[in-house]
Every structure is written in C-alpha cells, then in structure tokens.
N, C-alpha and C positions, 0 to 999 in steps of 0.2 A: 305099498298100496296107499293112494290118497284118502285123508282122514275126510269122511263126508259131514259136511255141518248140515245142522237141521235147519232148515227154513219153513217149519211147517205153520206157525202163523203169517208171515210173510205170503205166504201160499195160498193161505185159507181165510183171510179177514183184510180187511182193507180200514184202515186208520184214518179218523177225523178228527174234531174241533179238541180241544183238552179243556179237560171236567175240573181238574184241578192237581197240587203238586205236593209233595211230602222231599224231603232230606236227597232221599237216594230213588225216588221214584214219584212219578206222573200217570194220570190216570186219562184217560180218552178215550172219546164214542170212537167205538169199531163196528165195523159189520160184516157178517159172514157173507161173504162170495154165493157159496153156494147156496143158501137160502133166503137171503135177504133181508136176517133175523138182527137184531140191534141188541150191543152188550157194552158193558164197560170193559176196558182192558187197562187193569194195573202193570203199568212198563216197569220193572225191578234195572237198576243199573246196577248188574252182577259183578263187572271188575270193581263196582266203590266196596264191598260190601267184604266184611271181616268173614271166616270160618264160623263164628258165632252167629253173625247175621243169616250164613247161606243153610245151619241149621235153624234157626227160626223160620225162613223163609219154606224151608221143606215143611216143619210143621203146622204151619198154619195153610199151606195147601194141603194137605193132609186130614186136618180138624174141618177145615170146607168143603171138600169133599163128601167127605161123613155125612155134613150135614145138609139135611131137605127137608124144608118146614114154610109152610107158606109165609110167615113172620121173620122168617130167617133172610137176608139177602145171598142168591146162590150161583158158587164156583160151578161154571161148566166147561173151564178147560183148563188146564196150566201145562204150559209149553217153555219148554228151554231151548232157546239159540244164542247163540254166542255172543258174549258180553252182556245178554240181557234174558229178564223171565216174565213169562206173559202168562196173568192170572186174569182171566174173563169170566166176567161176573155178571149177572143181572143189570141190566140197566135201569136203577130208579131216579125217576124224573120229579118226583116230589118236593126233594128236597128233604133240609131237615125237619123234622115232628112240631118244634119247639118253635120255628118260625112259620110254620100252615097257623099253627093256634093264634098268635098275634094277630094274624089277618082274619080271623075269622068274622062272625058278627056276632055269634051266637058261642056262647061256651061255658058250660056247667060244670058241675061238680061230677054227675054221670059221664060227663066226658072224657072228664079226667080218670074215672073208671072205666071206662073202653079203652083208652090209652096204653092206661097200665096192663089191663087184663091181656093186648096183645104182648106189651114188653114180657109178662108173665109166662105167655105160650112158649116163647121164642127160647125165655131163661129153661124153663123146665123141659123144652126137646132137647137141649144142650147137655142139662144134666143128666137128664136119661142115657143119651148117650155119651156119658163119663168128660164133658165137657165145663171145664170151667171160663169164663170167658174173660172175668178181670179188669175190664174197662168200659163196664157198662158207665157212659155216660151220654147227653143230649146229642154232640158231637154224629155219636154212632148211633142215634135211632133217626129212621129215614124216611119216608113216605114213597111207597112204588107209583105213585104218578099225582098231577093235578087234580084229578078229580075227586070230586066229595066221595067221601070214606074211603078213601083207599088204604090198602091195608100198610101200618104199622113194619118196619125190618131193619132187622136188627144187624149191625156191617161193623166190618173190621176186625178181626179174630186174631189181631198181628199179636196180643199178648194174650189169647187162650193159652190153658196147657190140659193135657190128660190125665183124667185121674182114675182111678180104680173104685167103684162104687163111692161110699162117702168116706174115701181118704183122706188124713187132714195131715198133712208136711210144710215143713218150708219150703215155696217154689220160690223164694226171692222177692225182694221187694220191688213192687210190680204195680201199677193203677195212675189214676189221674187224684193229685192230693185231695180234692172234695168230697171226695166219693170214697176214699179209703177207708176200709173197717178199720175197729179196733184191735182186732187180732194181726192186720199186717203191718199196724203203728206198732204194735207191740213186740213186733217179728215172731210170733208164734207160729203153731205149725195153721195152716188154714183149708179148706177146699172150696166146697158149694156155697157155704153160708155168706162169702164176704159178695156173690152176685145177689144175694137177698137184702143186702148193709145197701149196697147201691140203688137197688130197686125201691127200695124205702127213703134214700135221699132223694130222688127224680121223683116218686112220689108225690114228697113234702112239694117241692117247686112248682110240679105241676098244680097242685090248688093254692098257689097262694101267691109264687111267680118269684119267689128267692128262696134261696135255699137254709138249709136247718142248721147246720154248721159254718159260721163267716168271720175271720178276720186276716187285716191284713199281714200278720206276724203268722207264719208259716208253722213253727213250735205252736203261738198259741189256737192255733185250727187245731193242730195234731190234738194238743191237751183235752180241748172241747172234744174230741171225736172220740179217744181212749174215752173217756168221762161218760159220754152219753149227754154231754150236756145242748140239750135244745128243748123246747118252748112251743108251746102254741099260744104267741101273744094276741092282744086284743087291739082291733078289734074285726083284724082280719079274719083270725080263726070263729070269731062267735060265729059266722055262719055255715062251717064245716059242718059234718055232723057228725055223730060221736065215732059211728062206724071206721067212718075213715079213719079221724085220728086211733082208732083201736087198731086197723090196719097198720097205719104206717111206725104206732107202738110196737108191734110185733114185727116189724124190719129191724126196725131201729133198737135191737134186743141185743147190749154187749154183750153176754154170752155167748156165742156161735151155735151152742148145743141147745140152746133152749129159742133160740133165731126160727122165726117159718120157714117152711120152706117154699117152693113153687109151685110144688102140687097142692100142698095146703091153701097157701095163698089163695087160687083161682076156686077153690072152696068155701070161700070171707062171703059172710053177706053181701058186703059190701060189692064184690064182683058177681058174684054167681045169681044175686038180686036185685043187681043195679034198678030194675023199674019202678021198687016198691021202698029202696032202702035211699040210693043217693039223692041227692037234690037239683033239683033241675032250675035253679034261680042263676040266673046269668051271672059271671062274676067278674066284672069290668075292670074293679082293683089287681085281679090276677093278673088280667092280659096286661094293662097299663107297666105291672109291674115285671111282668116278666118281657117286654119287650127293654128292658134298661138290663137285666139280665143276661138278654141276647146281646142287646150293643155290650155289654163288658168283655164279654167270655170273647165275642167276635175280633173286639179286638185289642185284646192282651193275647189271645192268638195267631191275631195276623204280625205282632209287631215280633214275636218270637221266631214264630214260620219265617220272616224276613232277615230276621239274624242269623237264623240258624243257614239258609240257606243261600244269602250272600258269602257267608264266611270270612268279610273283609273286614270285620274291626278289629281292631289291636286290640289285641291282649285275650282275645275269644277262640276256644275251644271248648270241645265234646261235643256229647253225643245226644240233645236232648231231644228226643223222639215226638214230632208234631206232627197230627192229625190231621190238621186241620187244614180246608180250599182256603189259598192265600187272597184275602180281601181286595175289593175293585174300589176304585179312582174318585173321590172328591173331584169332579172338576168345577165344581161352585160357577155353577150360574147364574151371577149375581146381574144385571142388567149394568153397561160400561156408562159411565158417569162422562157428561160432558162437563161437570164441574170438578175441581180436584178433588178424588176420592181421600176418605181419612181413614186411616185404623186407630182406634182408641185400643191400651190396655189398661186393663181394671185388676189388680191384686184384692180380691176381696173373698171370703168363704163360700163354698157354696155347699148348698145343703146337699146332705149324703143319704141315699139312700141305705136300704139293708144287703147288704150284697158281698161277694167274696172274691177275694183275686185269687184268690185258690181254689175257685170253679170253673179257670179256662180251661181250653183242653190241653195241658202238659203233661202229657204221657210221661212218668217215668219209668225206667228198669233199674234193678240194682247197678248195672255198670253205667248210669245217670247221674248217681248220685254225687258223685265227683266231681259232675257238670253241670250242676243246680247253678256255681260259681264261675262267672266271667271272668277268669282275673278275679279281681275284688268286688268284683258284682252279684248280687245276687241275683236269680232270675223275679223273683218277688218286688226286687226295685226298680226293674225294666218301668211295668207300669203303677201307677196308684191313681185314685180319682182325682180329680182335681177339688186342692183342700185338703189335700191328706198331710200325713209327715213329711218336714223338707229334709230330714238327714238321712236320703237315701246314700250322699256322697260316700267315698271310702273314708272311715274316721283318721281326723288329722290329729298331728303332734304339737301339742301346746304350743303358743308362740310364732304358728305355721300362717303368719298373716300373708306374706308372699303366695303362696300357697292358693290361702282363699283368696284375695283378691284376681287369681289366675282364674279357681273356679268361676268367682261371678260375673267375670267379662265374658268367657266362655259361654257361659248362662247368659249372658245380654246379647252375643252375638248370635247366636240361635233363636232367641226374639225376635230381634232384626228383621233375621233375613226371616223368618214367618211371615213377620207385616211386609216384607218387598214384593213375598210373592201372593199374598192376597192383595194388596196393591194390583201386580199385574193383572191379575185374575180381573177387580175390580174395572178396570184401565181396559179390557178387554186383547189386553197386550198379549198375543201366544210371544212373541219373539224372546219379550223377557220373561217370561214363565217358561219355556224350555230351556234356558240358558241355567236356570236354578234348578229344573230338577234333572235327574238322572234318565238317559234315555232308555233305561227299562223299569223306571216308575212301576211301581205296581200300586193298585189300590181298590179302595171299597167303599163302593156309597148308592145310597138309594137310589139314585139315577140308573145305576149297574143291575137292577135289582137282584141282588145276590152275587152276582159273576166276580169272577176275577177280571180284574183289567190290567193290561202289562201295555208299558210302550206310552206314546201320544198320542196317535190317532185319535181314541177314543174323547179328548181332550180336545183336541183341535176342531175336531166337527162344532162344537159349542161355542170358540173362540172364535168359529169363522161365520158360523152362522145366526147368534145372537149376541152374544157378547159386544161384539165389536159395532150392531147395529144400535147399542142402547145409547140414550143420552137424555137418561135420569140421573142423580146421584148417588151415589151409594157410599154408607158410613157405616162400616166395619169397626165390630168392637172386641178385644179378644178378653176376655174374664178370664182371672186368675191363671196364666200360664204358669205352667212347672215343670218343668225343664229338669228331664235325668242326665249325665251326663255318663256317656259310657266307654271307657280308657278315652286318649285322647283325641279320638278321631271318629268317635259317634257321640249322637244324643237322639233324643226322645223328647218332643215336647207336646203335653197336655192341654186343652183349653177350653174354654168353651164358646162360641162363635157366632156373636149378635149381628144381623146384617139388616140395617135399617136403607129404605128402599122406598120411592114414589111409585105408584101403579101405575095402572094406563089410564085412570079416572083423577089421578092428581093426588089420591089418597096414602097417606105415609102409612107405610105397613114395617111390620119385623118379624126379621126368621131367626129360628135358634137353633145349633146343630153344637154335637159332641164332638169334636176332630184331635186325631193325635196324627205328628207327624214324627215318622223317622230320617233323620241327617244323618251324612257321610261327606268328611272332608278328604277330598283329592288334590292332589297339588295347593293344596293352602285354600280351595273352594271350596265350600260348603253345596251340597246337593241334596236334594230332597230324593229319596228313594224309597217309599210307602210312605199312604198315609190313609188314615181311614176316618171317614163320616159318617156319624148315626145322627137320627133325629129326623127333621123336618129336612125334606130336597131342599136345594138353592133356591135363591131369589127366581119364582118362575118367570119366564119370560114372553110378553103377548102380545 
C-alpha cells in the first residue's frame, strides 16, 4: 500500500510575502482558501531539527493550543507534512510593543501601566493554566495591529514548559540573560515566579527606557541579578511615583516565595487604579531613552541572527536560539558628490549611555551553553558600543608581536573597505557597492521601516534613482570604529556615522546614524553581508 503524505496545508492556505526568519524556521503571511482569513504560518524545517528539537516543537504546539486569551497571540492550526511543520498563528500587524511607544507623541507613566497591566493578563492566563512561559522579554510582546490601543500579545512559547499548580524544579537553564531570575542564575528548583522577575525587569524599562540590571561582562550581570542589585537613580526616577517603584519592588523580590505574583499583581494600586494613582506627565527622557535601547537590542540581534544563520565563519558552531526578524538594509542615501567625496575616521570616545548587551534577545537553553563560545569567542564580544573595551580579541602569548601585528592589519583592512564602500555609496556608484557586498545582504534601517531587507534591489532603486542624480558633496566621517574580529574569516565593525551634506538651499547640514557592519572573506575578498542603521535616515534627498 502507498504511504499517503499529508498535504493538508498545501491544500488549505496559500503562502505570501515572509514576516521574518529564525535558525531552522521562517514565518509568512498565509491565507486560508476557503475563507479568505489572514494568519501567520511558522514554517518548522523538520529534517534540520534534532529528536530534542522535534519534542519541543510538539510542546510548544501543545502549550498554544491551550491557550486562548485575548492578550495571548493564538495557534489555530498545526499541520505536519513532510520535511516540514506548519504552526498558524494570529496575524499581528502591530509590530513590537517597544517600538509603537518610540513613535508615539504622548506617553506617561499610566501608560506604562496599561502596558503592563495587559503583559500581566496574558502572564496569569498562562499560569492558570499551569503554564510557565520563560522568555518574557520586548522581543515577544507584539501589538495586534496599527491602530491606537490595540491590544498588547504576548508570542512565542518556544521555551514554555508545564507545570503542575505552583511546582518549583529544575527545568534547565532556559531564558534570555537580562531577564533571568535569581533562582535560574542560581540553578535552583523554579516555576511561576521567575515570569514575575521578568515582568518586573520590562517594567523598570518601560518607565525609564533602560533596564535595571546592565553590564557588559556577562558574570558581572549575573552577580547584579543574583544580588538584587538595581537603583532608582536621579533624576530620572524623581518623577515616578512611589507606587510604581513599590510595584516593580515586589517583581524584583530575590526570594521567589515572597515574589507577587500575577494575580496579585493586577490587584497594585498602581494597575487596578491607574486614573487616581499613576501620573500622567509625558515622559520624553523615557522614549529618547528607550529608542537607543531598541537600536541596541535590534542590533546585537540582527548581527547574531546573521551568524547563526549563515553558518560560514570558521571556527563557528551551536545552537544559539535567536528570536529575532533579521534587520533591513542601510542603503545611505547620502546625495552623490560631484566633488571627490572623503571619509574621515575619528578614534575618539563616545559617550555611553546606561544600557546592557545582555538585553538582546539571546535565547538560551541549557544545550546553549556550550555555544555562548565561537571558537574562542564569546557571544558578548560579537558586539559592544563603540568606546567600550578593545580586548575583545582571543588573549595572546607574551611576545606574540607577529601575531598582533596580524591582528591590526586585519582591523585596518576591515576599515578600508568600510570607507570604499561608503565612498560608493557617496559616488552614487551601485556597480562598486555590489561588487563589496554579498549578493544576499541582509539589512536594517529606517528607510525599511522595520522590514527585513535581503538582496539589492532594495538598494539599487536609491542608487538609480537619487543617488546617482546628486551633485553636492558629501563628507563622511566614521567616529571611533571597533573592529571585532571573528576566527579568520569574519569581523564586525562598530561606528558611528557623520555625513556632512549641502541642501537644495546651499545650506551645509549633518546627519548622524549608529551602523554596524558584518564582513565575510571569500576567496581572499571581503564582503559585506549585514549591516544595520539606527538613528536619523540618510542624507534625504530633494
């Protein structure tokens, strides 16, 4: 008898544009045939996926099934066909929580209690129903559409697990390192309490725009986070009010047993009185601050998601679990200079905000842990701000001048070709700007607004349509590049990105933007294959 394969999505949904991409899976608008109804459908690539994988992947359909909460984002099908698993989900069009608020105009301290008060619904339907969820972080709170007040939903359940009323065991060492309680630092037994540790860090950010535990040494996060050690400095917090901080005291409770919980929680003055209790004073420093927040996390995320999922540098393996839609394309539209364009670079400090590189989104699991390590990499040394510590390098052996002088050419050659290809960019040049980067570039910049961009095209429309028409000047300056280098055949470089420009009024202006780029040398060529831009758009062009 012939073995019959199921083609029952194939059958019943019809597949469009892609939402975005993880390790061993792709997410993409689909639409049901028969009703004409719009869903996301997570595409699972079944042959990559280990025995271990193919039971997580059961239980996390499983735990989504379960769950139905209007705050919740929800599983309405999962389908197995061959070689692959098809989990359809709600489609929300919002976006993430954390970038609506940025854009807003208006944003209080009440708001930041609405916020929460839905994260709070979504946590305690879960724990009701014996759900732990383990990676509450920004990442995974989403907005179900455009529109003002759309409600709050809470995605992604890849590292929930089930628990039995309030069971407290070792499930493994599991979360994203910002948000880790002290009990799973400590590897004690844990349950419900450590989504209330998290809900208490998102919290603190949400009114103040960085988070409560920050630094760039990974032990010393941990230490601060076992400790309890965090602050309400001045003179941000003077305008909190006490409430909140008493709330987000009671998240932030190292004991697990004496931690709120969610049903409590949504019983705080502070939420269940928001009209009469939080403050409704606009809080400008918040957003200001939490958009440098978004650019961090965005991309020490995109530059991971890109390693992880080329899989071409030397000396690179594991398994580290990224979350996160792979960031869209700088294509710097800077106006093409009919004088010679210059890049200037600048070595010089720049001042650091309050912020944590162990608040990207890095999923780990315990079988992770092994794979924190490149090679002799850390993942912690991928990125740092620029201005941070230069000895990310693998530590050398006394007398190893050979050696570093290897390193620092390598670090000047990665320079280079930086300035060649903002040069093109400048020059309005696509021919020598596609010959530097990789023909499946991915990237992410405010022009994309939000999207992933893969390829040229989206590049090329720029080059051919304004770029190539400008004949102003333009002088390019890159501040303090920092250059990681990673085995011999990747690097990373940092910078920050002054682009001095005449208008169409003859008036000299300047734009400033955060760029990191990732390099991959092939045949002895260096290629640009990500890169990502926060900050102000490119030089516009009129």
């Amino acid at each position: 008898m012939a073995l019959t394969i199921c083609t029952r999505f194939t059958d019943e949904y019809q597949l469009f544009e892609e939402l975005g991409k993880g390790a061993f899976s792709v997410v993409r608008r689909c639409v049901k045939i028969s009703s004409g109804q719009e869903y996301a459908a997570k595409i699972i690539n079944t042959k990559k996926l280990s025995a271990r994988d193919h039971q997580k992947l059961e239980r996390e359909a499983r735990i989504c099934r379960l769950l139905k909460h209007p705050n919740i984002v929800r599983l309405h099908d999962s389908i197995s066909e061959e070689g692959f698993h098809y989990l359809v989900f709600d489609l929300v069009t919002g976006g993430e929580l954390f970038e609506d608020i940025v854009a807003r105009e208006y944003y209080s301290e009440a708001d930041a209690s609405h916020c929460i008060q839905q994260i709070l619904e979504s946590v305690h339907h879960c724990h009701v129903n014996g759900i732990v969820h383990r990676d509450l972080k920004p990442e995974n709170l989403l907005l179900a559409s455009k529109m003002k007040g759309a409600a709050v939903k809470l995605a992604d359940f890849g590292l929930a697990i089930e628990v039995q009323g309030d069971q407290q065991a070792w499930f493994g060492f599991a979360g994203t390192p910002g948000y880790l309680s002290p009990e799973v630092l400590r590897k004690d037994p844990y349950g419900k309490p450590v989504d209330m540790w998290a809900c208490g860090v998102i919290l603190y950010i949400l009114l103040v725009g960085y988070p409560p535990f920050w630094d760039e040494d990974q032990h010393r996060l941990y230490q601060q986070i076992k400790a309890g050690a965090y602050d309400f400095p001045s003179p941000e917090w003077d305008t909190v009010t006490p409430d909140a901080k008493d709330l987000i005291n009671k998240m932030l409770t190292i004991n697990p047993s004496k931690r709120i919980t969610a049903a409590e929680a949504l019983k705080h003055p502070w939420i269940c009185q928001r009209s009469t209790v939080a403050s409704m004073m606009h809080r400008q420093e918040t957003v200001e601050c939490l958009k440098k927040f978004n650019a961090r996390r965005k991309l020490k995320g995109a530059i991971l998601t890109t390693l992880l999922v080329t899989r071409n540098f030397s000396g690179m393996s594991g398994s580290v679990n990224n979350k996160t839609n792979l960031a869209s394309s700088p294509k710097d539209t800077g106006p093409a200079p009919a004088l010679e364009p210059q890049t200037t670079v600048i070595h010089n400090p720049v001042d650091r905000n309050k912020e944590s590189t162990e608040s990207a989104n890095t999923t780990i699991e315990d079988e992770d842990l092994k794979a924190r390590r490149f090679g002799n990499l850390s993942i912690n040394s991928i990125w740092q701000p620029a201005g941070g510590p230069q000895n990310s390098e693998p530590k050398q052996a006394p007398n190893s001048s050979v050696q570093s002088k290897s390193i620092m050419a390598r670090k000047q050659d990665i320079i280079k070709v930086t300035e060649q290809l903002i040069e093109s960019i400048n020059n309005g040049d696509f021919e020598s700007y596609a010959k530097i980067c990789d023909p499946g570039l991915t990237s992410f910049e405010p022009e994309a607004l939000g999207n992933l961009v893969e390829g040229h095209d989206f590049h090329r429309f720029y080059f051919e349509n304004a770029l190539s028409k400008g004949n102003k000047p333009v002088h390019t300056i890159l501040l303090n590049p920092h250059v990681h280098l990673i085995g011999e055949d990747a690097a990373c470089i940092a910078y920050i990105r002054l682009t001095q420009y005449m208008d169409g009024s003859g008036i000299p202006r300047t734009m400033q933007s955060e760029e990191t780029r990732v390099w991959h040398r092939r045949d002895g060529k260096w290629l640009n294959i990500h890169f990502h831009r926060s900050g102000a758009p490119s030089v516009p062009i009129k």
